[in-house]
PDBQT receptor file of N, H, CA, C and O in Angstrom, charges set to zero:
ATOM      1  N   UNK A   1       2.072 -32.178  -6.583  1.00  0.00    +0.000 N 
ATOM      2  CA  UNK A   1       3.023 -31.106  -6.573  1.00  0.00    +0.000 C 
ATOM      3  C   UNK A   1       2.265 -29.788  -6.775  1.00  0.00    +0.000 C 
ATOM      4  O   UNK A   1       1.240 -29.824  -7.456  1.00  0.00    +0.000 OA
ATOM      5  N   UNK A   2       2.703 -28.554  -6.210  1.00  0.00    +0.000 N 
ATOM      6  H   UNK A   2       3.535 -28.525  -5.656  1.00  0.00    +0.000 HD
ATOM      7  CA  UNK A   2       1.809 -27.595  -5.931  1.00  0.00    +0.000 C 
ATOM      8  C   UNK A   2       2.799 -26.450  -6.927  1.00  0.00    +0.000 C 
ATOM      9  O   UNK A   2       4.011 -26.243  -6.874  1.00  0.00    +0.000 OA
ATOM     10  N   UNK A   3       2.082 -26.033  -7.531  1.00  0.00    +0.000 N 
ATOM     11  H   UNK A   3       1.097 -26.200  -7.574  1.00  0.00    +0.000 HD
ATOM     12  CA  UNK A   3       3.192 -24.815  -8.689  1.00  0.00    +0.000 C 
ATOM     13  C   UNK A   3       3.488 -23.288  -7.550  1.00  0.00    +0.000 C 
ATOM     14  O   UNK A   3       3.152 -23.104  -6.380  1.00  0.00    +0.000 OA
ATOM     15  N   UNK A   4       4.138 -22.533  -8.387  1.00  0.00    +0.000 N 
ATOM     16  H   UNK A   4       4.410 -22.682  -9.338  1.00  0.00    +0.000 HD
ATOM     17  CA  UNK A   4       4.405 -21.488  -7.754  1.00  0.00    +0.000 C 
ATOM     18  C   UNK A   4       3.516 -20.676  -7.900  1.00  0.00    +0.000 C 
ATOM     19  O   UNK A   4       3.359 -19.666  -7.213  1.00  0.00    +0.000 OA
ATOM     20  N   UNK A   5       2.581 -21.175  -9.165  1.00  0.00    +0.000 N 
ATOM     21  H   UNK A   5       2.709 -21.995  -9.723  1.00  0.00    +0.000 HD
ATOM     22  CA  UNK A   5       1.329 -20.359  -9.650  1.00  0.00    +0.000 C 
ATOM     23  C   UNK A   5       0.136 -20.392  -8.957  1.00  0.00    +0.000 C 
ATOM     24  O   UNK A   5      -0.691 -19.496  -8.791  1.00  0.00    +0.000 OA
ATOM     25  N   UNK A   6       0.151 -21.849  -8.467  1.00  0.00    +0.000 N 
ATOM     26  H   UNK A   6       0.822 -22.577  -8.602  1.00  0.00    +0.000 HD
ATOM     27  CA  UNK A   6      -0.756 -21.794  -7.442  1.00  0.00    +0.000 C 
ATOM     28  C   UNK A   6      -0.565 -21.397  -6.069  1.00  0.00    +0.000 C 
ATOM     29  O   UNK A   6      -1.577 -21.404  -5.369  1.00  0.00    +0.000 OA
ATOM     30  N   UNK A   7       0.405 -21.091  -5.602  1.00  0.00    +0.000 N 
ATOM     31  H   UNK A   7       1.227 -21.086  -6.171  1.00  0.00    +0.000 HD
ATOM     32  CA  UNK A   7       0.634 -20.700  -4.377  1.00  0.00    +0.000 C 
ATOM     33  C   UNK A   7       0.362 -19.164  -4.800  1.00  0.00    +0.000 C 
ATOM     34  O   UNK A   7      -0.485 -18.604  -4.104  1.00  0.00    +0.000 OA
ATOM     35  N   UNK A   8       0.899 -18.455  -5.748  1.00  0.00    +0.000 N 
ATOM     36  H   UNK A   8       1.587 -18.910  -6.313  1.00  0.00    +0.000 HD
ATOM     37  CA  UNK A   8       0.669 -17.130  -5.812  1.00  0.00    +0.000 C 
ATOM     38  C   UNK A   8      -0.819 -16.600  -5.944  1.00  0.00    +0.000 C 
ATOM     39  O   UNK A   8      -1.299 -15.521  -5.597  1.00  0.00    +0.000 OA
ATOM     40  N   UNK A   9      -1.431 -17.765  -6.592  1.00  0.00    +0.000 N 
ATOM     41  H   UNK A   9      -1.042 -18.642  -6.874  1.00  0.00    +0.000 HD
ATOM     42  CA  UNK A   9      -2.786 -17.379  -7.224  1.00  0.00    +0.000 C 
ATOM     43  C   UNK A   9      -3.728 -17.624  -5.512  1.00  0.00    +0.000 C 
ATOM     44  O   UNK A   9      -4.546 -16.751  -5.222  1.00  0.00    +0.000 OA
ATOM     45  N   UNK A  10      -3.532 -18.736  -4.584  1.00  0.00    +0.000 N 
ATOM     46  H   UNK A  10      -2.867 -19.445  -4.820  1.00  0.00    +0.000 HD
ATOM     47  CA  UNK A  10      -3.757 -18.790  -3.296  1.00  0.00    +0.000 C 
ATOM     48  C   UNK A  10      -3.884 -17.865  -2.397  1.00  0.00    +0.000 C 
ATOM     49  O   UNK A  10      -4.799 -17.597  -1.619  1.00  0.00    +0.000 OA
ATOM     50  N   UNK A  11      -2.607 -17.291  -2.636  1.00  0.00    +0.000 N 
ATOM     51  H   UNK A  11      -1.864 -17.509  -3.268  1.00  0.00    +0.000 HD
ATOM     52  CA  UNK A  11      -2.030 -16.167  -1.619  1.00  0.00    +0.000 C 
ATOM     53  C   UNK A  11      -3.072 -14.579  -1.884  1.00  0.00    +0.000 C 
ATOM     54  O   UNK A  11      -3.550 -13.811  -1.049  1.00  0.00    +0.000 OA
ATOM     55  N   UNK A  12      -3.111 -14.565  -3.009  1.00  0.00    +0.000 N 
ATOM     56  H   UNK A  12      -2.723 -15.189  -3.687  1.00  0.00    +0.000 HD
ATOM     57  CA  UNK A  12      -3.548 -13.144  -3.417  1.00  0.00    +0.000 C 
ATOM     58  C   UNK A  12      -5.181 -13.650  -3.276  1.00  0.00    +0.000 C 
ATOM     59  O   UNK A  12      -5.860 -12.726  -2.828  1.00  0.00    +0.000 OA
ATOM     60  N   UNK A  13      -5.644 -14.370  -3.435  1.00  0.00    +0.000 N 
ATOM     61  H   UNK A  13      -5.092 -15.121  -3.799  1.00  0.00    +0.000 HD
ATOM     62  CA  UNK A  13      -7.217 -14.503  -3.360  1.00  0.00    +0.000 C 
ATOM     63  C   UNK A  13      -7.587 -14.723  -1.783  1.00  0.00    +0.000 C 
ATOM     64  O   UNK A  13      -8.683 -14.375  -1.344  1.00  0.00    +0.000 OA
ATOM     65  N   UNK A  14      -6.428 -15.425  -0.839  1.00  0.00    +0.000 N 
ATOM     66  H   UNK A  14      -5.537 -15.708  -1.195  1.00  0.00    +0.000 HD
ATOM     67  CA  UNK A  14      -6.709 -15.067   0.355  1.00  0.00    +0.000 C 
ATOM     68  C   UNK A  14      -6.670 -13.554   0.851  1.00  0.00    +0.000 C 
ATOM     69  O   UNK A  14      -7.621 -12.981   1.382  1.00  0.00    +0.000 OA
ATOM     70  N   UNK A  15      -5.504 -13.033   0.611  1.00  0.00    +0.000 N 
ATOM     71  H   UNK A  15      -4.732 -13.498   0.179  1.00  0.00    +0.000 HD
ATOM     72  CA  UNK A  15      -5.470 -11.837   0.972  1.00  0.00    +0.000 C 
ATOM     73  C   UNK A  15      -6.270 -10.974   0.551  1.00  0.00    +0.000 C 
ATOM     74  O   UNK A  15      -6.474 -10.070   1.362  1.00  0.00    +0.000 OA
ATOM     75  N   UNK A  16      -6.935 -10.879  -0.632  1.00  0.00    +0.000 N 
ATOM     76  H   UNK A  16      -6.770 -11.613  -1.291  1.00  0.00    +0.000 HD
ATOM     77  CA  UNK A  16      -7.713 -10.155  -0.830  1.00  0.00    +0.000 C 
ATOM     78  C   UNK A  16      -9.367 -10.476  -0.330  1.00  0.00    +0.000 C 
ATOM     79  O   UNK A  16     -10.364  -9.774  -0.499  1.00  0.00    +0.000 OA
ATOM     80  N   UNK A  17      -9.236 -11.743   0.310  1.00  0.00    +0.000 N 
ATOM     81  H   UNK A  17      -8.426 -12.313   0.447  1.00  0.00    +0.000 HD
ATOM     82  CA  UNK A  17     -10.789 -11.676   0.663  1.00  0.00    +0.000 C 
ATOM     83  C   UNK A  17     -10.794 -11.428   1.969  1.00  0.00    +0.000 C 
ATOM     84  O   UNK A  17     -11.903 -11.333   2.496  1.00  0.00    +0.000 OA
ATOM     85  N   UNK A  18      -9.333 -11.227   2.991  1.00  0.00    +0.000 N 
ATOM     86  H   UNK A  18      -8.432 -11.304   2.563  1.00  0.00    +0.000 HD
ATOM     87  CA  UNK A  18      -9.474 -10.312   4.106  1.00  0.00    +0.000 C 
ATOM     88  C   UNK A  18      -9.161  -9.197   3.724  1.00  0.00    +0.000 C 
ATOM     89  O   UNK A  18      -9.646  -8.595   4.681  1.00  0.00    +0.000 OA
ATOM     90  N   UNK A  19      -8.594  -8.136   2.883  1.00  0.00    +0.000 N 
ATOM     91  H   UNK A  19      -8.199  -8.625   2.105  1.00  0.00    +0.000 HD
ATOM     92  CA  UNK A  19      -8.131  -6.821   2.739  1.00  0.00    +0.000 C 
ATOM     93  C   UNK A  19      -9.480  -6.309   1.824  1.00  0.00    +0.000 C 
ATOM     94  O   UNK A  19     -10.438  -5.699   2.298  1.00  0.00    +0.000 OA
ATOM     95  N   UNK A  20      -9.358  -6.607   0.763  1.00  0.00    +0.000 N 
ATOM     96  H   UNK A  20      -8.579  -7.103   0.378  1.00  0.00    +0.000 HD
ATOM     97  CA  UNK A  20     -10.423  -6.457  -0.102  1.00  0.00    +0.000 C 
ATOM     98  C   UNK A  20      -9.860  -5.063  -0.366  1.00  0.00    +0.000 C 
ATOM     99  O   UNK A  20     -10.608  -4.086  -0.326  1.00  0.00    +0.000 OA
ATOM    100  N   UNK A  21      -8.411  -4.935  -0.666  1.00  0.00    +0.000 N 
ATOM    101  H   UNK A  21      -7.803  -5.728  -0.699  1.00  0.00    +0.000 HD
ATOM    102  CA  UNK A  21      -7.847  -3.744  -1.661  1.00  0.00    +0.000 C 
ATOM    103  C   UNK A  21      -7.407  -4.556  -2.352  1.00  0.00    +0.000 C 
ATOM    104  O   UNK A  21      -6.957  -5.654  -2.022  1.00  0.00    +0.000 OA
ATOM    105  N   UNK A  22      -7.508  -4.015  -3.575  1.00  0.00    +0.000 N 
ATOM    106  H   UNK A  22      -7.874  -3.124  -3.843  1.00  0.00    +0.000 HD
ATOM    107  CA  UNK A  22      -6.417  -4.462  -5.152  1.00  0.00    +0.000 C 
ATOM    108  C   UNK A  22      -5.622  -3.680  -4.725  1.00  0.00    +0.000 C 
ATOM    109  O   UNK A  22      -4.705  -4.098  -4.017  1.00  0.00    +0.000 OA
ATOM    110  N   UNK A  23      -5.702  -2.757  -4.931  1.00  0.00    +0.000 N 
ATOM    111  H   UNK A  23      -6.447  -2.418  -5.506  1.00  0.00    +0.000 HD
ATOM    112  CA  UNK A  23      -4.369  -2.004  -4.825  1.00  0.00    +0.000 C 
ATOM    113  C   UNK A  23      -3.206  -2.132  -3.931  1.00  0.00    +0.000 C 
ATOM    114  O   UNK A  23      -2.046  -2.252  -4.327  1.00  0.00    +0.000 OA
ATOM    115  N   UNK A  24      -3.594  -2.099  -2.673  1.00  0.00    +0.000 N 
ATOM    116  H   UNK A  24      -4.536  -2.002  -2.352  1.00  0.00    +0.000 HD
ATOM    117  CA  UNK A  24      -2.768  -2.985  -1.656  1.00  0.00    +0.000 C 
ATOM    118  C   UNK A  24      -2.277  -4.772  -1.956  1.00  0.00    +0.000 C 
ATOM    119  O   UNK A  24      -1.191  -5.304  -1.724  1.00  0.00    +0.000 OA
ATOM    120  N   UNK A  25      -3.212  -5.217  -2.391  1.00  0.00    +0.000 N 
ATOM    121  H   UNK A  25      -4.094  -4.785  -2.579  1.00  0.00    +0.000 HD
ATOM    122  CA  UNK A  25      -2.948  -6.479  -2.563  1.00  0.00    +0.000 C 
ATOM    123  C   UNK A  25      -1.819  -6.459  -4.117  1.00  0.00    +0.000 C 
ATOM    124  O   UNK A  25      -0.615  -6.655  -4.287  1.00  0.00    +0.000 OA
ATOM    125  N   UNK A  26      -2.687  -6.199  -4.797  1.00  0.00    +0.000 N 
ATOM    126  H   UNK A  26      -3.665  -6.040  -4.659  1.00  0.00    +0.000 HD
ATOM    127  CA  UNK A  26      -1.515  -6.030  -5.931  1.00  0.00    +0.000 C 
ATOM    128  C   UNK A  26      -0.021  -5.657  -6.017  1.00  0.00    +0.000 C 
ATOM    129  O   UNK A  26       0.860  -6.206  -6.680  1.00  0.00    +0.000 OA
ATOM    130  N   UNK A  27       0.059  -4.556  -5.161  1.00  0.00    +0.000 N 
ATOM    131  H   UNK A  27      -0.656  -4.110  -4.623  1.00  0.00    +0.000 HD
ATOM    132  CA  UNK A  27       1.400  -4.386  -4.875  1.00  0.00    +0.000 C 
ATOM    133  C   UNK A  27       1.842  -5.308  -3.830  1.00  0.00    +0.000 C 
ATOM    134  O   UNK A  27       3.067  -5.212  -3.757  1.00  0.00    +0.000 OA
ATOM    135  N   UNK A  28       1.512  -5.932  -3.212  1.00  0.00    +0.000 N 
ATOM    136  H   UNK A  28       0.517  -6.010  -3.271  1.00  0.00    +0.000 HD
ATOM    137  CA  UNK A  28       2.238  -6.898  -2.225  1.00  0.00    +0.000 C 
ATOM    138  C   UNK A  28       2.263  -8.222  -3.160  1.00  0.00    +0.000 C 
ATOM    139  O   UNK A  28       2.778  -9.261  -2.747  1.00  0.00    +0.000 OA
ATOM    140  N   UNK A  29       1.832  -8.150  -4.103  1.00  0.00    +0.000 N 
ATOM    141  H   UNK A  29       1.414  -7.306  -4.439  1.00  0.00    +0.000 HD
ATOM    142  CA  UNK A  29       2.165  -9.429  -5.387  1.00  0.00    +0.000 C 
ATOM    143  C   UNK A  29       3.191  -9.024  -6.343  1.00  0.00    +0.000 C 
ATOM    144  O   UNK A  29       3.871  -9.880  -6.910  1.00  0.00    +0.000 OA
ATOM    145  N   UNK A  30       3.404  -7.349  -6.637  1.00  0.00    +0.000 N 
ATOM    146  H   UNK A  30       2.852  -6.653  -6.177  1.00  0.00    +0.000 HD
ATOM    147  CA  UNK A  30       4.092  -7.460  -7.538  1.00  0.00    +0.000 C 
ATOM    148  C   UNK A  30       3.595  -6.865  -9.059  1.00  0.00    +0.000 C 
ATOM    149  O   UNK A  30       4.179  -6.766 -10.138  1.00  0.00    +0.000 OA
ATOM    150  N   UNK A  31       2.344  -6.551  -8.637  1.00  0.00    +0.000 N 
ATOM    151  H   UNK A  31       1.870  -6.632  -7.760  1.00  0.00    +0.000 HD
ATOM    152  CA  UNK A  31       1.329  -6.241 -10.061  1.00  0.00    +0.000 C 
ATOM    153  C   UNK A  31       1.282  -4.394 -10.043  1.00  0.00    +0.000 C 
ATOM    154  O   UNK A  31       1.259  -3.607  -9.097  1.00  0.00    +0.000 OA
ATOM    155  N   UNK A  32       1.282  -4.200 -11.381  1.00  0.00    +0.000 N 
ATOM    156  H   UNK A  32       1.301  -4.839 -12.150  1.00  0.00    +0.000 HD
ATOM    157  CA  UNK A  32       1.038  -2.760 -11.207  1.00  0.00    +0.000 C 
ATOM    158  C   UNK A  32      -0.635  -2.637 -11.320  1.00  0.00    +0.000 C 
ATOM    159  O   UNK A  32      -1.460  -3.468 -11.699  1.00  0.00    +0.000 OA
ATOM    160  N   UNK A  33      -0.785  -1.357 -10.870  1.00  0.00    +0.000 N 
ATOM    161  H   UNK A  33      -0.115  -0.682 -10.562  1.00  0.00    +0.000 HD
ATOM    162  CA  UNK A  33      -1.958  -0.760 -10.955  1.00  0.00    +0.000 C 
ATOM    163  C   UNK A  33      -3.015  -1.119 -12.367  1.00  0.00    +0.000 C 
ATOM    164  O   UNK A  33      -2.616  -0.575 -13.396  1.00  0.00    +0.000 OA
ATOM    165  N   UNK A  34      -3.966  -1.746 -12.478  1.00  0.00    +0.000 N 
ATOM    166  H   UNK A  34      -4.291  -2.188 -11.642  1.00  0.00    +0.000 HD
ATOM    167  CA  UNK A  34      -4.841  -2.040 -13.518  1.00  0.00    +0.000 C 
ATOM    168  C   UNK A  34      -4.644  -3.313 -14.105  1.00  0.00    +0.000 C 
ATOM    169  O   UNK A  34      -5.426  -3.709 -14.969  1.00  0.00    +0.000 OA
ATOM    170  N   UNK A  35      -3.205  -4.338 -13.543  1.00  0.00    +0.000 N 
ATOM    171  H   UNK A  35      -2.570  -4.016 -12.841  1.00  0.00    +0.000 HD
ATOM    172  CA  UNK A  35      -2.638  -5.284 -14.080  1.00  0.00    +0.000 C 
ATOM    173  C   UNK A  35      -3.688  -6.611 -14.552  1.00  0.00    +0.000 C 
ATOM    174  O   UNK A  35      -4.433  -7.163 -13.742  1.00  0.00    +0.000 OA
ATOM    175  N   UNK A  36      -3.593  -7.003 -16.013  1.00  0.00    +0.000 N 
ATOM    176  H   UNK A  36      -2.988  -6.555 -16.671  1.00  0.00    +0.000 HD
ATOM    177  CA  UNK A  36      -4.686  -7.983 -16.001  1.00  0.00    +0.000 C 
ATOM    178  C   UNK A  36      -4.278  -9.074 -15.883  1.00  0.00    +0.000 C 
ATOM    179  O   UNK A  36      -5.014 -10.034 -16.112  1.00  0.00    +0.000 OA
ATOM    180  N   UNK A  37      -3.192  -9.200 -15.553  1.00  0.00    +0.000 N 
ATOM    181  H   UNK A  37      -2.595  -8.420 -15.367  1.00  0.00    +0.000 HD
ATOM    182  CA  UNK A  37      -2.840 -10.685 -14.649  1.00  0.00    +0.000 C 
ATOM    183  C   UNK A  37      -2.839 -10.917 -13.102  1.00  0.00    +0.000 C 
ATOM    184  O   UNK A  37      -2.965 -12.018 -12.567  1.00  0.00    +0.000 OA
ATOM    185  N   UNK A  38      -2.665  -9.624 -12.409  1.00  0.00    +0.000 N 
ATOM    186  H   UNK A  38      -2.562  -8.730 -12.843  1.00  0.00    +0.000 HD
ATOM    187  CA  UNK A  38      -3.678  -9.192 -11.060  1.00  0.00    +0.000 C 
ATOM    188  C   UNK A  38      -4.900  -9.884 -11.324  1.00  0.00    +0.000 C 
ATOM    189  O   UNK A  38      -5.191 -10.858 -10.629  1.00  0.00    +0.000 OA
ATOM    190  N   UNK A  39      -5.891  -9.376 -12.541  1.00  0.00    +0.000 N 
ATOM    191  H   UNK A  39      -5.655  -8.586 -13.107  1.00  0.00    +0.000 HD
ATOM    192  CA  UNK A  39      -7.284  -9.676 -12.013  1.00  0.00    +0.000 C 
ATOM    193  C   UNK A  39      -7.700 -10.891 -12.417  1.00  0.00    +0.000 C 
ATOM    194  O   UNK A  39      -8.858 -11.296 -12.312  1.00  0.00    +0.000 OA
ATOM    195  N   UNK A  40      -6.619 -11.602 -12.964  1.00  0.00    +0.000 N 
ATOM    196  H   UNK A  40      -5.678 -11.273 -13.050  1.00  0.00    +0.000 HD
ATOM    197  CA  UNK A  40      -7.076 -13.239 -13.564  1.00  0.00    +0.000 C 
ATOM    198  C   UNK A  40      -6.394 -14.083 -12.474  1.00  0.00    +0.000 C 
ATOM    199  O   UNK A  40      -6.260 -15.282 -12.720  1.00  0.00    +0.000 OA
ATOM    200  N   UNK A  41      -5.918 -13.578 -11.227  1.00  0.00    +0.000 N 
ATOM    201  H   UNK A  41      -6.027 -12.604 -11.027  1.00  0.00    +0.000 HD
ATOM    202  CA  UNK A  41      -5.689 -14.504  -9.892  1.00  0.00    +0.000 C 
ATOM    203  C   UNK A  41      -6.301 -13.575  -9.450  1.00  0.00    +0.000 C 
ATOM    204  O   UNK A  41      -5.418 -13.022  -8.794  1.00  0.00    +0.000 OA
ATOM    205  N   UNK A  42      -7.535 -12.750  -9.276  1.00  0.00    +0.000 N 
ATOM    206  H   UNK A  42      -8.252 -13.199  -9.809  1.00  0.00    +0.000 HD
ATOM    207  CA  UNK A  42      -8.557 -12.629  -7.994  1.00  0.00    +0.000 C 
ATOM    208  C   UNK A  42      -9.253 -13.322  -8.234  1.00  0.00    +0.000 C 
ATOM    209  O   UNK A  42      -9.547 -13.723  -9.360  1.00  0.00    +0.000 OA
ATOM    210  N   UNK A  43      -9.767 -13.689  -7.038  1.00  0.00    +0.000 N 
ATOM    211  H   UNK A  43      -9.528 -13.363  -6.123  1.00  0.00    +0.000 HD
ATOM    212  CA  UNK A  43     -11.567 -14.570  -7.139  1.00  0.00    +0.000 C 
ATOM    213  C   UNK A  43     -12.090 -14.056  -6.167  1.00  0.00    +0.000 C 
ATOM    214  O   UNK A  43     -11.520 -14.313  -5.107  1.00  0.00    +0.000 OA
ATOM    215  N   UNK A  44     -13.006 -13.388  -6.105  1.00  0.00    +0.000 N 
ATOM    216  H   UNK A  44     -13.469 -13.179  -6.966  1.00  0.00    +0.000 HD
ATOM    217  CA  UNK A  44     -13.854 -12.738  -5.867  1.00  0.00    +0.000 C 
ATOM    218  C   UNK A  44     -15.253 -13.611  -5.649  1.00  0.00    +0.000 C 
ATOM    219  O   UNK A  44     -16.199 -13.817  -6.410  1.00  0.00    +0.000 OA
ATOM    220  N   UNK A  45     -14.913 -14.143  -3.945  1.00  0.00    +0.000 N 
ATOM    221  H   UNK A  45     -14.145 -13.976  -3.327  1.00  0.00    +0.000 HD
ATOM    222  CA  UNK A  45     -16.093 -15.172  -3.950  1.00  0.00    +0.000 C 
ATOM    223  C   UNK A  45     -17.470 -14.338  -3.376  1.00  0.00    +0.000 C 
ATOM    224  O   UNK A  45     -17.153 -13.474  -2.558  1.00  0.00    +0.000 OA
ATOM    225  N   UNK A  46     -18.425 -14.395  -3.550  1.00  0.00    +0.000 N 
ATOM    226  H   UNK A  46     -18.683 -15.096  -4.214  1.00  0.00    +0.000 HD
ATOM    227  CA  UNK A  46     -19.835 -14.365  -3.386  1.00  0.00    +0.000 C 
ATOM    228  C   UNK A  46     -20.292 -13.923  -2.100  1.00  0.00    +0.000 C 
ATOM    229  O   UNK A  46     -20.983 -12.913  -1.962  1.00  0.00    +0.000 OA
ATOM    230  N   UNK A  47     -20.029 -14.444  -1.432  1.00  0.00    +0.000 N 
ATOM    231  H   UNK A  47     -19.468 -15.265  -1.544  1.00  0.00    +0.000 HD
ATOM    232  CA  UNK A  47     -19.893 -14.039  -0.391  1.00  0.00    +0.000 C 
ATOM    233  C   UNK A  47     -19.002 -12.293  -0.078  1.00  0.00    +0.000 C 
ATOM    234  O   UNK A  47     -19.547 -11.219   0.174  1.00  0.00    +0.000 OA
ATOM    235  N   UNK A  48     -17.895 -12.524  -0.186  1.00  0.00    +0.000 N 
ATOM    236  H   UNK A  48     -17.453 -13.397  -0.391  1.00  0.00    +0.000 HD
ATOM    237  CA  UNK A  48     -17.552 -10.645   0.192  1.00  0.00    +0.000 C 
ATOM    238  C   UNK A  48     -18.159  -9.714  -0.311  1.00  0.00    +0.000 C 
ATOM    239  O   UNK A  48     -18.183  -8.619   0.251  1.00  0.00    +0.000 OA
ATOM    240  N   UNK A  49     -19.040 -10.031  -1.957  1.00  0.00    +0.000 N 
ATOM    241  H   UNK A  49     -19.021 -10.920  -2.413  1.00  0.00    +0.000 HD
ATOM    242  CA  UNK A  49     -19.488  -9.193  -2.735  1.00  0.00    +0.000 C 
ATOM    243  C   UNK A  49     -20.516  -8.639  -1.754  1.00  0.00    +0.000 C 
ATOM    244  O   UNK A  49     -20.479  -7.483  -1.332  1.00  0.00    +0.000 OA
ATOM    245  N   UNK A  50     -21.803  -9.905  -1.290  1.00  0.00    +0.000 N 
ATOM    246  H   UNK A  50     -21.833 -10.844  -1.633  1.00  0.00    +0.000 HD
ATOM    247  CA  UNK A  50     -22.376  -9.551  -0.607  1.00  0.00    +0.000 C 
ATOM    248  C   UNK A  50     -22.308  -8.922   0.982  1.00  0.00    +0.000 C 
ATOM    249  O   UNK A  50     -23.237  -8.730   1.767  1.00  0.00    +0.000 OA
ATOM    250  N   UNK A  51     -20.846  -8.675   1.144  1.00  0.00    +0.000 N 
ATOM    251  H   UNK A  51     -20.091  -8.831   0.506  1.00  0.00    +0.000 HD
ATOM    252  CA  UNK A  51     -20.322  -8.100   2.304  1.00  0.00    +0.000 C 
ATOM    253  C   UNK A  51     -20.507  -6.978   1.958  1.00  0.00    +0.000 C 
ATOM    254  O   UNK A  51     -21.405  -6.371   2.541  1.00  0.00    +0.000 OA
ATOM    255  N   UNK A  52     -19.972  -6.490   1.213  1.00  0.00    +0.000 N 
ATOM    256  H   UNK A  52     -19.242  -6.983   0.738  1.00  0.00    +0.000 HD
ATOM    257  CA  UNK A  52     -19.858  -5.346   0.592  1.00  0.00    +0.000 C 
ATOM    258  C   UNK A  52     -21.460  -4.605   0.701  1.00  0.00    +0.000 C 
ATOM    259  O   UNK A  52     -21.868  -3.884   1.612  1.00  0.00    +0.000 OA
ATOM    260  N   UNK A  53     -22.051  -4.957  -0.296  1.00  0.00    +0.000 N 
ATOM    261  H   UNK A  53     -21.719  -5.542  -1.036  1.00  0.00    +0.000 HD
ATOM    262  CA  UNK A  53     -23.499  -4.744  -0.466  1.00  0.00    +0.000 C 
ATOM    263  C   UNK A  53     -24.282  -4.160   0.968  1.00  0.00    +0.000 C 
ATOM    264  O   UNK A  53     -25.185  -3.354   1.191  1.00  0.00    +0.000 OA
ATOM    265  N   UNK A  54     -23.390  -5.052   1.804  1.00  0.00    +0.000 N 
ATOM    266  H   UNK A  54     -22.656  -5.706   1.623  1.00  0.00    +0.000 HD
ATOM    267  CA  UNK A  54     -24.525  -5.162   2.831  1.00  0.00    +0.000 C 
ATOM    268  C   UNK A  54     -23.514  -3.884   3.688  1.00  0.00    +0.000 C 
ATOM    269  O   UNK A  54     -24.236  -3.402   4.561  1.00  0.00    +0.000 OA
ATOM    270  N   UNK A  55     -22.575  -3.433   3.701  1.00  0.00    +0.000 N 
ATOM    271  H   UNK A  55     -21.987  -3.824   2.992  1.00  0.00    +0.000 HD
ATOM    272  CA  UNK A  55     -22.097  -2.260   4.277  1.00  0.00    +0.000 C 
ATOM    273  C   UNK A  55     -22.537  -1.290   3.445  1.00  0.00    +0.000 C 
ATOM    274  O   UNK A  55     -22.617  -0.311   4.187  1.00  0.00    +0.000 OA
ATOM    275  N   UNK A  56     -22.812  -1.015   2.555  1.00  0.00    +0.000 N 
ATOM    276  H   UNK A  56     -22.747  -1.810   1.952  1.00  0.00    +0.000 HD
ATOM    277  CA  UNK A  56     -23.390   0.016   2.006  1.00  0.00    +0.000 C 
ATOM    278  C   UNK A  56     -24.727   0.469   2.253  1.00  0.00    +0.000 C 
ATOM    279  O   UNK A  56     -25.203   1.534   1.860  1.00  0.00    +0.000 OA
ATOM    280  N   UNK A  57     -25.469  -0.678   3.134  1.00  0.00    +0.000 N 
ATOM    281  H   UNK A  57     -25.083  -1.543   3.453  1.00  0.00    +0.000 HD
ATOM    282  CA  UNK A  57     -26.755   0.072   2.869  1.00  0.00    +0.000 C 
ATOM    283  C   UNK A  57     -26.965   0.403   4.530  1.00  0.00    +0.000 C 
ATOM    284  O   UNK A  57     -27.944   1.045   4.913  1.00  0.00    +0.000 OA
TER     285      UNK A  57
Protein backbone atom coordinates (compact mmCIF):
# COMPACT_ATOMS: atom_id res chain seq x y z
CA UNK A 1 0.00 0.00 0.00
CA UNK A 2 1.46 3.31 -1.08
CA UNK A 3 0.68 6.42 1.56
CA UNK A 4 -0.32 9.77 0.47
CA UNK A 5 3.06 10.72 1.91
CA UNK A 6 4.72 8.91 -0.38
CA UNK A 7 3.09 9.90 -3.36
CA UNK A 8 3.56 13.55 -2.25
CA UNK A 9 7.12 13.06 -1.21
CA UNK A 10 7.48 11.25 -5.08
CA UNK A 11 5.82 13.91 -6.78
CA UNK A 12 7.82 16.88 -5.43
CA UNK A 13 11.31 15.15 -5.78
CA UNK A 14 10.31 14.36 -9.35
CA UNK A 15 9.32 17.64 -10.11
CA UNK A 16 11.91 19.22 -8.72
CA UNK A 17 14.63 17.27 -10.40
CA UNK A 18 13.05 18.50 -13.79
CA UNK A 19 12.22 22.20 -12.59
CA UNK A 20 14.85 22.54 -10.07
CA UNK A 21 12.75 25.62 -8.48
CA UNK A 22 11.68 25.33 -4.80
CA UNK A 23 9.85 27.95 -5.11
CA UNK A 24 7.80 26.90 -7.99
CA UNK A 25 7.76 23.49 -6.80
CA UNK A 26 6.78 24.34 -3.35
CA UNK A 27 3.93 26.20 -4.22
CA UNK A 28 2.55 23.59 -6.53
CA UNK A 29 2.76 21.31 -3.18
CA UNK A 30 1.30 23.63 -1.01
CA UNK A 31 4.44 24.75 1.07
CA UNK A 32 5.19 28.26 1.87
CA UNK A 33 8.31 29.91 1.11
CA UNK A 34 11.35 28.54 3.44
CA UNK A 35 8.93 25.59 4.53
CA UNK A 36 10.93 22.85 6.44
CA UNK A 37 8.69 20.26 5.55
CA UNK A 38 9.23 21.38 1.77
CA UNK A 39 12.86 20.59 2.36
CA UNK A 40 12.50 17.20 4.23
CA UNK A 41 10.58 15.81 0.86
CA UNK A 42 13.36 17.22 -1.50
CA UNK A 43 16.05 14.92 -2.51
CA UNK A 44 18.34 16.40 -4.18
CA UNK A 45 20.09 13.61 -6.12
CA UNK A 46 23.80 13.98 -7.16
CA UNK A 47 23.53 14.06 -10.16
CA UNK A 48 21.47 17.63 -10.78
CA UNK A 49 23.87 19.09 -8.22
CA UNK A 50 26.44 18.27 -10.61
CA UNK A 51 24.20 19.70 -13.40
CA UNK A 52 24.20 22.61 -11.89
CA UNK A 53 27.98 22.91 -11.30
CA UNK A 54 28.57 22.14 -14.64
CA UNK A 55 26.27 25.15 -16.06
CA UNK A 56 28.03 27.45 -14.16
CA UNK A 57 31.26 27.09 -15.39
Amino acid sequence: MVSSHLARRTFIGNAYMKVQDPNLIGKMSGHTEGSHAFARYRNIEDSTLRGIIDLMQ
